[in-house]
C-alpha positions in Angstrom: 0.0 0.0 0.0 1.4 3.6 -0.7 1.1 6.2 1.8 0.1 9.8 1.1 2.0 11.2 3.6 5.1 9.2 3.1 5.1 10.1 -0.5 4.6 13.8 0.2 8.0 13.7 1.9 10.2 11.3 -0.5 11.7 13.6 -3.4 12.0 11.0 -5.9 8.3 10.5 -6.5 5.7 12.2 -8.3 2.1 12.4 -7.5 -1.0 12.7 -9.0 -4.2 11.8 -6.9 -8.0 12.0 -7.1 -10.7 11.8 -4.8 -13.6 9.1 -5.3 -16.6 9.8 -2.4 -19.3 7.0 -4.5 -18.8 4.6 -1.7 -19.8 7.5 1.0 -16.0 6.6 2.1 -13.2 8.7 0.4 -10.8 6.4 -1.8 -7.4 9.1 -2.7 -6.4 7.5 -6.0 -2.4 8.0 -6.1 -0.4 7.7 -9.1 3.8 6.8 -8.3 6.0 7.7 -11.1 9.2 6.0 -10.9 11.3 5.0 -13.9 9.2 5.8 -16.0 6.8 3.2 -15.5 3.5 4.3 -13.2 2.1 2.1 -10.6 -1.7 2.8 -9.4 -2.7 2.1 -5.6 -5.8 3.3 -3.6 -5.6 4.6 -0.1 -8.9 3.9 1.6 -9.8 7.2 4.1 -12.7 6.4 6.2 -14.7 8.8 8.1 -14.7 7.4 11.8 -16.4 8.7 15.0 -14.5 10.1 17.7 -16.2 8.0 19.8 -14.5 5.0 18.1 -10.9 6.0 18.4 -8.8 5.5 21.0 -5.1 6.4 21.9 -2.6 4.2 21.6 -1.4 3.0 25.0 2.1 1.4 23.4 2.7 4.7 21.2 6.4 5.1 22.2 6.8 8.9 22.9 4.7 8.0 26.2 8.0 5.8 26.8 9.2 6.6 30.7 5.8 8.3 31.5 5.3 5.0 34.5 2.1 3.0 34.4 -0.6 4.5 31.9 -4.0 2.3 33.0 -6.7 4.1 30.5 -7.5 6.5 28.2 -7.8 9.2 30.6 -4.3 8.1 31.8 -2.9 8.6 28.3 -4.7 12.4 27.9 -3.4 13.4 30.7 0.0 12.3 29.5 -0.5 13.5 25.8 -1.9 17.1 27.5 0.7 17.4 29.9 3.9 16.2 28.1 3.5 16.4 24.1 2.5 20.4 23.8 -0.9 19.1 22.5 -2.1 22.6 23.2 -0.8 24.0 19.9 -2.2 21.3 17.8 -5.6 22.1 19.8 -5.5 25.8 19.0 -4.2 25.2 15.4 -7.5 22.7 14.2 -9.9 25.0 16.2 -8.8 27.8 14.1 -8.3 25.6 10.7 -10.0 22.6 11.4 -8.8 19.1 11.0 -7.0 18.6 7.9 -8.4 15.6 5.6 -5.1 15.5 4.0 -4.0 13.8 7.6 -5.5 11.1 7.8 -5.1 8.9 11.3 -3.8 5.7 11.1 -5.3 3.3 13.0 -5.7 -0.7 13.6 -8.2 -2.3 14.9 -9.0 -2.3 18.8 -12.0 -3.6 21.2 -15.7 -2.9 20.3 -16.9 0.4 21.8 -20.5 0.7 22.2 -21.6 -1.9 19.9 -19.2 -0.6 17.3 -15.5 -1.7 15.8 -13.3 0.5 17.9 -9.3 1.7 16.7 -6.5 2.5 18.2 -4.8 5.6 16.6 -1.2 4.5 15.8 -0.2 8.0 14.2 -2.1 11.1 15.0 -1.8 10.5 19.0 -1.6 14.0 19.2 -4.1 15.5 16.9 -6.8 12.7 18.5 -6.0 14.2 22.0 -6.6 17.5 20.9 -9.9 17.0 19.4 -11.4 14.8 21.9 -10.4 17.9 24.4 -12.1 20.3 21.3 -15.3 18.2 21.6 -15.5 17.4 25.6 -15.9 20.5 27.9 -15.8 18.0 31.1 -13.2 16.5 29.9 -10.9 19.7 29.6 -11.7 20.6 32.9 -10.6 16.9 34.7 -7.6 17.2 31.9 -7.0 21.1 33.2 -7.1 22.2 29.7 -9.0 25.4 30.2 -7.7 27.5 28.3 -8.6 25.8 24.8 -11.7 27.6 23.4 -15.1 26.8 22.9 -16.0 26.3 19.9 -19.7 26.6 18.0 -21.9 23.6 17.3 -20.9 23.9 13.4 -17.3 23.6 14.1 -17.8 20.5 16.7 -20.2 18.9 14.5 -17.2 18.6 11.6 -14.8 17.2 14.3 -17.3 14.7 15.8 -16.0 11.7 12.7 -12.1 11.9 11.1 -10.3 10.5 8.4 -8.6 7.5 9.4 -6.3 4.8 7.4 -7.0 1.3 8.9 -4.5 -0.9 9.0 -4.6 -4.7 9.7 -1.9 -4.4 12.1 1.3 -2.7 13.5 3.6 -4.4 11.7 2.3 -3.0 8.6 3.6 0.2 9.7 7.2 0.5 11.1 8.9 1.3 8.2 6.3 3.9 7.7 6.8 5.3 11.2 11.0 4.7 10.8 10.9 7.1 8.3 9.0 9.6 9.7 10.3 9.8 13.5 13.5 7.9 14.1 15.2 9.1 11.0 12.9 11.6 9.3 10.9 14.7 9.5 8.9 14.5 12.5 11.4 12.9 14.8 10.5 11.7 18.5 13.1 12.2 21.2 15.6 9.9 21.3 14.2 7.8 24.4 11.1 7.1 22.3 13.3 6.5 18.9 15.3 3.6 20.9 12.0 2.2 22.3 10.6 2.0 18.8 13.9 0.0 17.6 13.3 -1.8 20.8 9.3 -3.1 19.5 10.3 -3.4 15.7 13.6 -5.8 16.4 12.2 -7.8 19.2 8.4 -8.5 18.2 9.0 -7.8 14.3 12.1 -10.1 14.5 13.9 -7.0 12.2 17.3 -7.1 12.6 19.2 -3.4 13.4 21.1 -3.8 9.7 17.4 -3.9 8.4 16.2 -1.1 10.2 18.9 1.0 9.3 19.1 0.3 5.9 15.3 0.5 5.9 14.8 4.2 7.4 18.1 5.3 5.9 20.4 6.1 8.7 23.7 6.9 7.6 25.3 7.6 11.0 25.1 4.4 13.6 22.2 6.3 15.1 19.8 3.4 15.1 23.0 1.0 16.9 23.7 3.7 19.8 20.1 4.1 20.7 19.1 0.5 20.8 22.6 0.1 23.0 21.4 2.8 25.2 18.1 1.6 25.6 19.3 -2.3 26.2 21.8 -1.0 29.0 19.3 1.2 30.0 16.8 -2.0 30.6 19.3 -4.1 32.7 20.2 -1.1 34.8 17.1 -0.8 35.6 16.2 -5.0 36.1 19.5 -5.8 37.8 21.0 -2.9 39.7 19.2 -0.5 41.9 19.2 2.4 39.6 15.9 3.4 38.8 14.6 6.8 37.0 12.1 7.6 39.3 15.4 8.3 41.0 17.4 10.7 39.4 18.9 13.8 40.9 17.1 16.0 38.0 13.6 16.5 36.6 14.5 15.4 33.1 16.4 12.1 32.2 18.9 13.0 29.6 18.8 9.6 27.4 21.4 11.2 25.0 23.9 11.2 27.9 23.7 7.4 28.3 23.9 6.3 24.6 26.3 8.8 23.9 28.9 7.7 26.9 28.5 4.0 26.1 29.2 4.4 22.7 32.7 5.1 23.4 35.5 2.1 23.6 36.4 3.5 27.6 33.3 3.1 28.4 31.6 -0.1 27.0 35.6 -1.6 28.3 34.6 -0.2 31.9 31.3 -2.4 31.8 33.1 -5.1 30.5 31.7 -5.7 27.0 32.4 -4.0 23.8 30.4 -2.4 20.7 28.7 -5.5 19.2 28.1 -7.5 22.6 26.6 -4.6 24.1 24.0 -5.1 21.6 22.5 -7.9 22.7 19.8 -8.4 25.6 21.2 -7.7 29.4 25.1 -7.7 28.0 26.9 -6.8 30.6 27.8 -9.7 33.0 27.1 -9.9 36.9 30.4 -9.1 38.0 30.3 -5.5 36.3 26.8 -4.8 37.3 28.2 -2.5 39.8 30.1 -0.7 37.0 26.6 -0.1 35.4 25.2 1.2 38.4 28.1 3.1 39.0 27.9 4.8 35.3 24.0 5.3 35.7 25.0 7.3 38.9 27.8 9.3 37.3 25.5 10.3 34.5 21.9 10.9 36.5 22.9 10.9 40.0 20.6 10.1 42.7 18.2 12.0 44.7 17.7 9.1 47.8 21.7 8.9 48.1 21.9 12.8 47.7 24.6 12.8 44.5 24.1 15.1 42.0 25.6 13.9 38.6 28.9 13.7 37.7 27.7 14.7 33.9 26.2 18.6 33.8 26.3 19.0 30.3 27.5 16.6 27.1 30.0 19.1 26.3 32.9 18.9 27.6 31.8 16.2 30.8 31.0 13.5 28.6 34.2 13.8 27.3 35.9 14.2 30.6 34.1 11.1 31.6 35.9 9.4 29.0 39.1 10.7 29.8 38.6 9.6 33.5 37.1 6.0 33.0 40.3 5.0 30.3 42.7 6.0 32.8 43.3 3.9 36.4 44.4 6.5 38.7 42.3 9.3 37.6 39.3 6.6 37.5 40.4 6.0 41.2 40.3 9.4 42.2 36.3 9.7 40.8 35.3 7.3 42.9 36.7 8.4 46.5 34.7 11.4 45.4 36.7 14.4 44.1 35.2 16.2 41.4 35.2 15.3 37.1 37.2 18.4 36.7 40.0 17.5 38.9 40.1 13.7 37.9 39.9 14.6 34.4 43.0 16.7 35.2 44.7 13.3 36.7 43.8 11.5 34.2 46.4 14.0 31.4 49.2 13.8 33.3 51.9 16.0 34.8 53.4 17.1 31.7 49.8 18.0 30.0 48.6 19.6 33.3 51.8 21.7 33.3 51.6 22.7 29.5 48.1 23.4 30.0 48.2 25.5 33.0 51.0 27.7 32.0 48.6 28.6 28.5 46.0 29.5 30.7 48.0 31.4 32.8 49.2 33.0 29.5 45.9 33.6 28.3 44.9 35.3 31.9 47.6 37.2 31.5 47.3 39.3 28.4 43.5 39.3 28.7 44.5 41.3 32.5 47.1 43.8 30.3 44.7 44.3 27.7 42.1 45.7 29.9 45.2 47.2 32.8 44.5 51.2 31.4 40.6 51.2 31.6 39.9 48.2 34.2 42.3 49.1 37.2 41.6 51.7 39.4 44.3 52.1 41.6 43.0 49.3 44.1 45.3 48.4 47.2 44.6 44.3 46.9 44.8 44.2 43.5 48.1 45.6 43.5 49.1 43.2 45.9 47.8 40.4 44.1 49.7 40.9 41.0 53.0 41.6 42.9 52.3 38.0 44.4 51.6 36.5 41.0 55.2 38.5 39.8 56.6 36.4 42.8 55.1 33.4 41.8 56.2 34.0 38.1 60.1 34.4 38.9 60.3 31.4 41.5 58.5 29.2 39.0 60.9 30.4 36.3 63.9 30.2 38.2 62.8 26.4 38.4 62.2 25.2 35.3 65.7 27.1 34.3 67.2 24.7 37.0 65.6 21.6 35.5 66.4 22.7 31.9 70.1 23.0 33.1 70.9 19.6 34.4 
């Protein structure tokens, strides 16, 4: 079957497309030009009630959100986590583009009727079940969408929706569009979807890279992330309810392990780590460890290691290839100063004196408008002249012998 929307966004097909309503259903006739041949399919829109739809409890942007138990559950989530708001505003000033069309497969009867589970649209079905449901925007707290009049709810009250026989039908579809493509997910609900397409669509990770086109290992370092994020979470005590911040920074995990210091630290490598619960019992405290340096832990009272990816990530690196500086992290001194372990004398020494340098000439550029005669400072840079000639003095000695 061809997709509209997926051909909309592929640059090497052409379109043509008509619109057949006989059947009171609307068939979008689509013509693919490729190689000059041309290859006819029918996408079959139906026009569903609202009433009918329902939002998909294993759509993976709700990935992390804890125990979701019904529908309400999952508005709640959608409203207080995806910015539904905007979509909300945008279809009650526009209405809901027929273009669009949900995509849905089939769920439990509702009422006497076939019900659906929306698969793609999640968003746009939470904001107009909100539109259509003034008691349901106040238990949602979603009072400041606008009423709307009984000619705009009556055009929202049935949508255009795709049916599908099932999932499966779908992930290269949805691999295109949000792990690798225009309307990406985060990268916690990317590796999740890897996660669901390898392990119940028995896909390998070549396939779904070659399938979705990623050219840069992204689909690998997320499903490595999100596999030693799993047994972190099974087999140590770490646990993200638990971390020292509000947000968990996924990128931070599959980031770190994909570097050789790291995965060697945990005791595996880059194609082991690939594979379910990979990292062995004796290193499960390394795992732990990591999940700590990179999250911290509010019941222990450690803030994270890991501030931002640039440079502490790289730091981290540093410190965990490197015995004594990895020895100094763990009794507890800081990343900055076990970083600066892990250089080395002679790359601390070079370092320093550039900085110092630096300092310096910054200090003289600015001496004629940024001093003002000031007693301390005075004294401070007679101190640092001090400093200067008895450090001098010693590395003349040093160069002599």
């Amino acid at each position: 079957m061809i997709y509209l929307t997926e051909l909309a966004a592929l640059p090497s097909v052409s379109m043509n497309a008509t619109n057949d309503l006989s059947d009171g259903s609307k068939r979008r006739r689509i013509r693919k030009h490729m190689s000059g041949k041309i290859a006819e399919k029918v996408l079959k829109i139906e026009a569903l009630e609202v009433d009918q739809l329902l939002l998909d409890p294993e759509n993976p942007r709700l990935e992390g959100m804890g125990t979701l138990k019904n529908q309400l559950d999952l508005i709640k989530a959608m409203w207080r986590e995806m910015a539904v708001s905007e979509v909300a505003l945008s279809i009650a000033a526009n209405g809901f583009f027929e273009e669009e069309p949900l995509f849905a497969i089939p769920g439990p009867t509702i009422n006497g009727k076939p019900g659906y589970y929306v698969v793609e649209g999640n968003r746009r079905l939470t904001a107009v079940k909100l539109l259509l449901d003034e008691n349901l925007r106040n238990t949602v707290r979603a009072t400041d969408l606008p009423k709307l009049d009984a000619k705009s709810l009556d055009k929202l009250r049935t949508l255009p929706v795709s049916i599908y026989p099932k999932r499966e039908a779908l992930w290269e579809y949805f691999g295109f569009r949000h792990v690798n493509g225009p309307k990406e997910w985060d990268s916690l609900s990317k590796a999740a979807y890897v996660a669901k397409v390898r392990r119940e669509y028995g896909k390998s990770l070549e396939e779904i890279t070659r399938k979705i086109g990623d050219q840069h290992s992204t689909v690998k370092r997320i499903y490595r992330g999100y596999v030693l994020l799993e047994q972190a979470e099974k087999s140590t005590k770490f646990n993200r309810e638990d971390i020292h911040r509000n947000r968990f920074f996924f990128s931070h995990l599959y980031t770190a392990t994909d570097y050789e210091e790291v995965l060697a630290f945990l005791g595996t490598d880059a194609e082991a780590s690939l594979h379910d619960s990979p990292i062995a019992k004796k290193h499960l405290a390394d795992l732990e460890q990591l999940m700590i340096w990179l999250f911290g832990s509010k019941e222990l009272k450690i803030e994270p290691v890991v501030r931002t990816q640039a440079p502490d990530l790289s730091y981290l690196r540093s410190v965990i290839g490197n015995k004594p500086a990895l020895a100094a992290l763990r009794s507890g001194i800081s990343l900055q100063r076990a970083h600066a372990i892990s250089l080395g004398d002679s790359r601390r020494f070079e370092d320093s004196l550039a900085q110092a340098k630096d300092a310096l000439q910054e200090a003289k550029a600015t001496v004629t408008t940024g001093y003002k005669g000031d007693k301390e400072l005075l004294q401070q840079m007679e101190s640092i002249g001090t400093l200067t000639t008895s450090l001098l003095e010693e590395m003349r000695k040093i160069k002599s012998k």
